[in-house]
C-alpha positions in Angstrom: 150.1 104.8 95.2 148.8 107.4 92.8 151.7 106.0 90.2 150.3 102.3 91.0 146.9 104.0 89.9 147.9 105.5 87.2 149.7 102.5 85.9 146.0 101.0 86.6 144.6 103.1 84.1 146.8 102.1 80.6 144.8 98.4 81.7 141.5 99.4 82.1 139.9 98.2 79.1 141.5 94.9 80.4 139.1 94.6 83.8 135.4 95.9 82.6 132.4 95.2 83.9 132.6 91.6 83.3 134.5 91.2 86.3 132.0 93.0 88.2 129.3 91.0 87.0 130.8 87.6 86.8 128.1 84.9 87.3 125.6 87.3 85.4 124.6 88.1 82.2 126.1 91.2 81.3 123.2 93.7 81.1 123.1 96.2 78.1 124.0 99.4 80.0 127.3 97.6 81.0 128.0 96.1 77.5 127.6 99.6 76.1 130.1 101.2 79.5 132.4 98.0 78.5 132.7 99.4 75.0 133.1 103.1 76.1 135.9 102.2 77.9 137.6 100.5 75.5 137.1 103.0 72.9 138.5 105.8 75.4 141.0 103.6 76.6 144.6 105.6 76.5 143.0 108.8 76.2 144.7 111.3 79.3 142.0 111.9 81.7 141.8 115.5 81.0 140.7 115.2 77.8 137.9 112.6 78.7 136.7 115.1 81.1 134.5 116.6 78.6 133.5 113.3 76.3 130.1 113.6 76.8 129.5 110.0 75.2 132.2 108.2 77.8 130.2 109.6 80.8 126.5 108.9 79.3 127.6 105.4 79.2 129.0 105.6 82.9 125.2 107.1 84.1 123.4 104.4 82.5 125.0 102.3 85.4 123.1 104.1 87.5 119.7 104.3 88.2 119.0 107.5 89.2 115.8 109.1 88.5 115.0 110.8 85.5 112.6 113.4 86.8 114.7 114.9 89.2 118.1 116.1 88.8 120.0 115.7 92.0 122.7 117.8 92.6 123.1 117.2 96.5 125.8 114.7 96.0 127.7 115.9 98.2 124.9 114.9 101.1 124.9 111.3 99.9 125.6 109.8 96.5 123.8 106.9 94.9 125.2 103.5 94.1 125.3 102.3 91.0 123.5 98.9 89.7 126.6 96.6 90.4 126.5 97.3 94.1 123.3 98.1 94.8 122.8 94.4 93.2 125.4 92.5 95.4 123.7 94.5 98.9 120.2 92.9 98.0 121.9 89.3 96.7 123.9 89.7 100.5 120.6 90.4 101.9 118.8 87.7 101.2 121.5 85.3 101.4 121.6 86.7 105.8 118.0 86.3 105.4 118.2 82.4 104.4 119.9 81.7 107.8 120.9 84.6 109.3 123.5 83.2 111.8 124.7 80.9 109.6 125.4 82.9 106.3 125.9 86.3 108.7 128.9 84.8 110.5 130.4 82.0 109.1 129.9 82.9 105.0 129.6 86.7 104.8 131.8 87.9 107.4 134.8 86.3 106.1 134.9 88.7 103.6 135.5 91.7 105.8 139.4 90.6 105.8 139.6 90.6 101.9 137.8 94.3 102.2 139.6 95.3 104.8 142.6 94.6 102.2 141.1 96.5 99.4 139.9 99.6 101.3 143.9 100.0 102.5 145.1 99.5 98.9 142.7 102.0 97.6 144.0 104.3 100.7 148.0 103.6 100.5 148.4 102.4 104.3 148.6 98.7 105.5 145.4 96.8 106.2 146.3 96.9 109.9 145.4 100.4 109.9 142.0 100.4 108.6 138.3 99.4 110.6 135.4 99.9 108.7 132.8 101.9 110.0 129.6 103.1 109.2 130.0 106.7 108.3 132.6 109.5 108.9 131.0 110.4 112.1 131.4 107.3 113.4 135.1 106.7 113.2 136.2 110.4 113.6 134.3 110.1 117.3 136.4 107.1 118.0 139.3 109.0 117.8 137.6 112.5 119.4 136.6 110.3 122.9 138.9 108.2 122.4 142.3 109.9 122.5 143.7 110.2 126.4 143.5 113.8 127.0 143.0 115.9 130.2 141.7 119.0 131.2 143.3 122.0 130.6 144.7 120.3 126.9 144.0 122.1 123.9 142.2 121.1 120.4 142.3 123.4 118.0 139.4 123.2 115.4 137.5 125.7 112.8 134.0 126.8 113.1 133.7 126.0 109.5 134.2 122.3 110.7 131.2 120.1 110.4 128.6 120.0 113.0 128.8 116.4 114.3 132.0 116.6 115.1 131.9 120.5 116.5 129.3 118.6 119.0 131.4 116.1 119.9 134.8 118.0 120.7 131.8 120.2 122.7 130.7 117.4 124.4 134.7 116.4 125.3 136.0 119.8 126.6 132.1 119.7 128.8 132.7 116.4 130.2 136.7 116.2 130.6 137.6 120.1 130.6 139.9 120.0 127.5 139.2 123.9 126.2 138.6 124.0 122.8 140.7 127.0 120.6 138.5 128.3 117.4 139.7 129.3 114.6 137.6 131.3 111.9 138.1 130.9 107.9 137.1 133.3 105.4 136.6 131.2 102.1 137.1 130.4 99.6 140.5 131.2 99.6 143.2 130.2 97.0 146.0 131.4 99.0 147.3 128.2 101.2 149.9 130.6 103.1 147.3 132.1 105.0 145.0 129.0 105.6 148.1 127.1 107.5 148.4 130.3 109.0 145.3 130.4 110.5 146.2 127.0 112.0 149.7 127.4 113.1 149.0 130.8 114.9 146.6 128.8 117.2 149.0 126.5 118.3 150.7 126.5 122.2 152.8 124.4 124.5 149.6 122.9 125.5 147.9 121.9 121.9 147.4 118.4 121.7 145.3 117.5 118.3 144.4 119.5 115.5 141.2 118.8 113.9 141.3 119.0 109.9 138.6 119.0 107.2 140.4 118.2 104.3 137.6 119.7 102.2 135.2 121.7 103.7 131.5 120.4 103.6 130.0 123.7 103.1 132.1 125.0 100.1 133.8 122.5 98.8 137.0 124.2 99.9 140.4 122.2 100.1 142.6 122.9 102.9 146.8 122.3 102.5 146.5 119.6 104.8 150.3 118.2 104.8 151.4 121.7 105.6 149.1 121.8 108.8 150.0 118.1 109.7 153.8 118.9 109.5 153.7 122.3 111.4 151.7 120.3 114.1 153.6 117.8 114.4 156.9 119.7 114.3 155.7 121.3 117.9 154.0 116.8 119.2 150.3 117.8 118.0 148.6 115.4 116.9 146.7 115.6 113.8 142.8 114.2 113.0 141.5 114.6 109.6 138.2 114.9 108.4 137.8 113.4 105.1 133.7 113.1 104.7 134.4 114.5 101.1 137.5 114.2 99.8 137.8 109.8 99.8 137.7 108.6 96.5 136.6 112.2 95.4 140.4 113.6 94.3 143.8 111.6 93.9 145.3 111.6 97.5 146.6 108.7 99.6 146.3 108.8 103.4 150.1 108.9 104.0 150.2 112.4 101.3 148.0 114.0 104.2 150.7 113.2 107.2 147.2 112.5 109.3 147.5 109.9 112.6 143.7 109.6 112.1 141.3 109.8 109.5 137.5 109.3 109.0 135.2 109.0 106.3 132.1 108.1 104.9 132.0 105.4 101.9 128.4 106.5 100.9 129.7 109.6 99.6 132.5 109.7 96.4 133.1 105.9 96.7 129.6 105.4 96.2 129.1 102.4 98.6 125.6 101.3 100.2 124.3 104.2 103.0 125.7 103.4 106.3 129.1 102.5 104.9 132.7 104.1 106.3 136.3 103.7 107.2 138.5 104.8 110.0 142.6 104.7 109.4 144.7 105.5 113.1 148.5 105.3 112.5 149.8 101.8 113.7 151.2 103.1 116.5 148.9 105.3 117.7 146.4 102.2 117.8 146.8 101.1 121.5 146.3 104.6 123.1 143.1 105.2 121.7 140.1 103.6 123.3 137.5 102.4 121.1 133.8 103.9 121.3 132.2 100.5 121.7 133.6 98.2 124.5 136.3 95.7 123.2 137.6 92.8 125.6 141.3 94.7 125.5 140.5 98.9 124.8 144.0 98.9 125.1 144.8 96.4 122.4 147.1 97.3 119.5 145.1 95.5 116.9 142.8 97.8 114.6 139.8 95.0 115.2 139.2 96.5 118.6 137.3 99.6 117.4 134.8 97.2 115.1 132.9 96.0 118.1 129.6 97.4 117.1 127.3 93.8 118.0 125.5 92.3 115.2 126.0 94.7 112.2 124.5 94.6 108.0 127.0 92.7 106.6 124.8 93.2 103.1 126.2 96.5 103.3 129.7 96.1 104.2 130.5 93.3 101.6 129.2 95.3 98.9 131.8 98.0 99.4 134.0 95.3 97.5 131.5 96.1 94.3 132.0 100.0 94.4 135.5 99.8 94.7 135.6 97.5 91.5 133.3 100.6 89.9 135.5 103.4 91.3 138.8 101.2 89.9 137.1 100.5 86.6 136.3 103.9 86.1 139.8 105.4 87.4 140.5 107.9 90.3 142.7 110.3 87.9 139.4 110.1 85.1 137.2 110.5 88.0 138.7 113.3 90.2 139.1 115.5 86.1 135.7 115.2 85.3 134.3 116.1 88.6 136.4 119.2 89.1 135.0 119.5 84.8 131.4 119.3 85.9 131.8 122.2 88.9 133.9 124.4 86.5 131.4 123.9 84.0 128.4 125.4 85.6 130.0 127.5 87.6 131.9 129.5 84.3 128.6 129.7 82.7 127.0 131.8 85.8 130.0 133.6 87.7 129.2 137.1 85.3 125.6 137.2 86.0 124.8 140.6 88.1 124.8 139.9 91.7 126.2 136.2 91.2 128.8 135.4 94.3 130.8 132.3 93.6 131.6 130.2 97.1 134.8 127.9 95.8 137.7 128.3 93.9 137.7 127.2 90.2 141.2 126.0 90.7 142.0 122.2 91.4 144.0 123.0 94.3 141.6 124.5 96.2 138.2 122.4 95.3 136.8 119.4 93.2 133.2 118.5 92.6 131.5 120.5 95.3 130.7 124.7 94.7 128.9 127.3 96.4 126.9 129.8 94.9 125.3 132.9 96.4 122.8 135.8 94.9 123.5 139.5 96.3 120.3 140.5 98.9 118.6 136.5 98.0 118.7 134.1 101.0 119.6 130.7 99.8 116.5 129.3 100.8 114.8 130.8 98.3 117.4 129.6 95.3 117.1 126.4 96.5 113.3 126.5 96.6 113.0 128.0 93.2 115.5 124.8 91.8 113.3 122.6 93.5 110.1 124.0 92.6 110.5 125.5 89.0 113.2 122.9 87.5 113.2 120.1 89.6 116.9 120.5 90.2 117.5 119.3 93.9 120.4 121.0 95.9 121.0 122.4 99.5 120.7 125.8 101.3 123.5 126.2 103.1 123.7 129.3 106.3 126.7 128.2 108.5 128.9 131.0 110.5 130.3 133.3 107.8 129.1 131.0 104.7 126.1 131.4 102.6 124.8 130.1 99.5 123.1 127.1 97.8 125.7 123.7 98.1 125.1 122.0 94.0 127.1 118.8 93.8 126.8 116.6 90.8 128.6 113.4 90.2 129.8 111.1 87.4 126.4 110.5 86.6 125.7 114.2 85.9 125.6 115.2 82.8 126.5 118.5 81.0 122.7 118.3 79.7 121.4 118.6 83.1 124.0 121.4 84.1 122.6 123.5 81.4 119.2 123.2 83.0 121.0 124.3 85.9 122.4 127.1 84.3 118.8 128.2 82.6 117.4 127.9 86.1 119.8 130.2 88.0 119.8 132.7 85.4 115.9 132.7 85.4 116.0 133.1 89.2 118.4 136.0 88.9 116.2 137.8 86.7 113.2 137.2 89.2 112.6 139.9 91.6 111.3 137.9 94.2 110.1 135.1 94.6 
């Protein structure tokens, strides 16, 4: 898969935005993006990381506002024009004849997606439901999966909270006990994260519950490395991908995961309210689905999309972001994201009392970083962003992790991560504030 997407990118001058926008006049900001491409066209992706002129181009195809420089990507990421165009042209085609255009026009497209979503994952369509966020489908697996009491899930308290809740609410209701483990990040040393794993397993494990990058910090975990160790000893193995989908160059069978979840809204930069769930085609008939279907114990994937009347306007557009994520390229992509962290993060990381929260190695994190100041909560960071710059992040205080969470995106510029830069050193040289 990544070879098919790298193969993808020596023709990407040949798809363009016109494809995107067939039917419509081709705007400026995409006749300008259309040119960029083809002028950069060929050039390795590391090297384009850093072509300031390439990814000014790709902003433009946003809309983001221009007083306000949002660096809580990582929370939810805006979509660009292209999609945010086909939800509201879906939208009011429902609202012509709901019934009608809902059922019989709109939702004959969720096959052709269903199709495309796989592809961009590297498993077969038969594997894939859509959903409407991460949380969504990893709970479908969480009460779905036929376990009994006294069966073990081992999870991290550095896991994110709506799915800590939900294994909470399973070992409460069905007496499955629940084994913590606790991670000191960021770490760069991938020996001692599977370790923390594999030392928790026993004859009675069942699942292992993964975050393949961790919300907080933007850490990576060697997820294959867990997956195989579990299921060298039948565990089962569930991975959280909120972050990393369309973020960095993986494909779903890389992982070794039976289940995955994740949100669309975040690095595929689909409509809010947009997500996927893969289960393992074997593993579909044992899993019940979290909304009623006529057979629970069907082996078709279709079973866990019985959610009642649903925005298609959202779902079909998912089609348009993953033209925009192809057009751009996951290898150019997953560079100048892990580009954009590196860059801020270089420019800080000797400033007295600066703690850095992630790795500045690709292995171990992408566009997500964490960063701390010695005897400062991260509250008041945040606020002084917010307040003084206008630079919008997110305090984060979770278990043993600390700091403020600054996520850009393609969008983000290198302009607006120097006002980043300004502002942090400005705060550092406050003495309160």
């Amino acid at each position: 898969m990544i070879s098919n997407r790298r193969n993808f990118l020596n023709g990407l001058g040949k798809l363009g935005l016109g494809g995107l926008l067939a039917g419509v006049t081709q705007p400026v900001w995409s006749r300008e993006l259309q040119q960029k491409i083809n002028q950069f066209n060929g050039l390795p992706a590391a090297d384009l990381a850093g072509e300031e002129d390439f990814w000014y181009a790709v902003q433009q195809a946003y809309t983001v506002s221009p007083s306000l420089i949002n660096l809580n990507n990582g929370g939810v990421s805006p979509s660009p024009r292209v999609v945010q165009e086909a939800m509201k042209k879906y939208h009011d085609l429902s609202n012509e004849a709901p019934s009608y255009y809902m059922w019989r026009i709109l939702d004959q497209g969720r096959e052709p997606l269903r199709r495309e979503l796989a592809r961009l994952a590297g498993v077969g369509a038969e594997e894939i439901a859509i959903h409407r966020n991460a949380s969504e489908a990893l709970e479908t697996v969480i009460f779905g999966l036929p376990l009994k009491a006294g069966d073990e899930v081992v999870l991290s308290k550095q896991d994110y909270p709506n799915m800590i809740n939900a294994w909470k609410q399973r070992a409460l209701r069905d007496g499955i006990k629940l084994v913590w483990i606790n991670l000191e990040l960021p770490s760069e040393n991938n020996d001692y994260l599977l370790s923390q794993y594999t030392r928790a397993f026993t004859a009675r494990t069942k699942v292992v519950h993964v975050t393949h990058i961790i919300n907080w910090n933007g850490q990576i975990l060697p997820v294959r490395a867990i997956a195989d160790a579990a299921h060298a000893k039948g565990i089962e193995v569930l991975v959280d991908g909120a972050h990393s989908f369309a973020h960095f160059l993986f494909t779903l069978p890389s992982l070794g995961a039976d289940y995955f979840g994740t949100s669309l809204h975040k690095w595929l930069s689909a409509c809010i309210g947009s997500g996927l769930l893969y289960v393992k085609k074997e593993k579909i008939a044992s899993i019940y689905p979290l909304f009623a279907a006529g057979d629970p114990k069907s082996p078709d994937i279709r079973k866990f999309e019985s959610t009642g009347t649903r925005p298609f306007f959202i779902e079909q557009a998912i089609g348009k972001a993953i033209e925009f994520h192809d057009m751009i390229g996951a290898e150019r992509k997953e560079q100048r994201l892990h580009y954009l962290k590196n860059y801020w993060m270089t420019r800080i990381k000797d400033l007295p009392g600066v703690q850095l929260g992630t790795s500045l190695q690709p292995a171990f994190g992408c566009a997500i970083g964490l960063v701390s100041i010695d005897d400062r909560k991260p509250a008041e960071l945040d606020n002084f962003l917010l307040d003084k710059y206008k630079i919008h992040t997110v305090s984060i205080e979770w278990e043993n992790i600390r700091g403020v969470r600054i996520t850009p995106n393609v969008y983000t510029t290198t302009r607006q991560l120097d006002v980043l830069v300004e502002a942090i050193k400005a705060f550092v040289n406050t003495k309160s504030f």
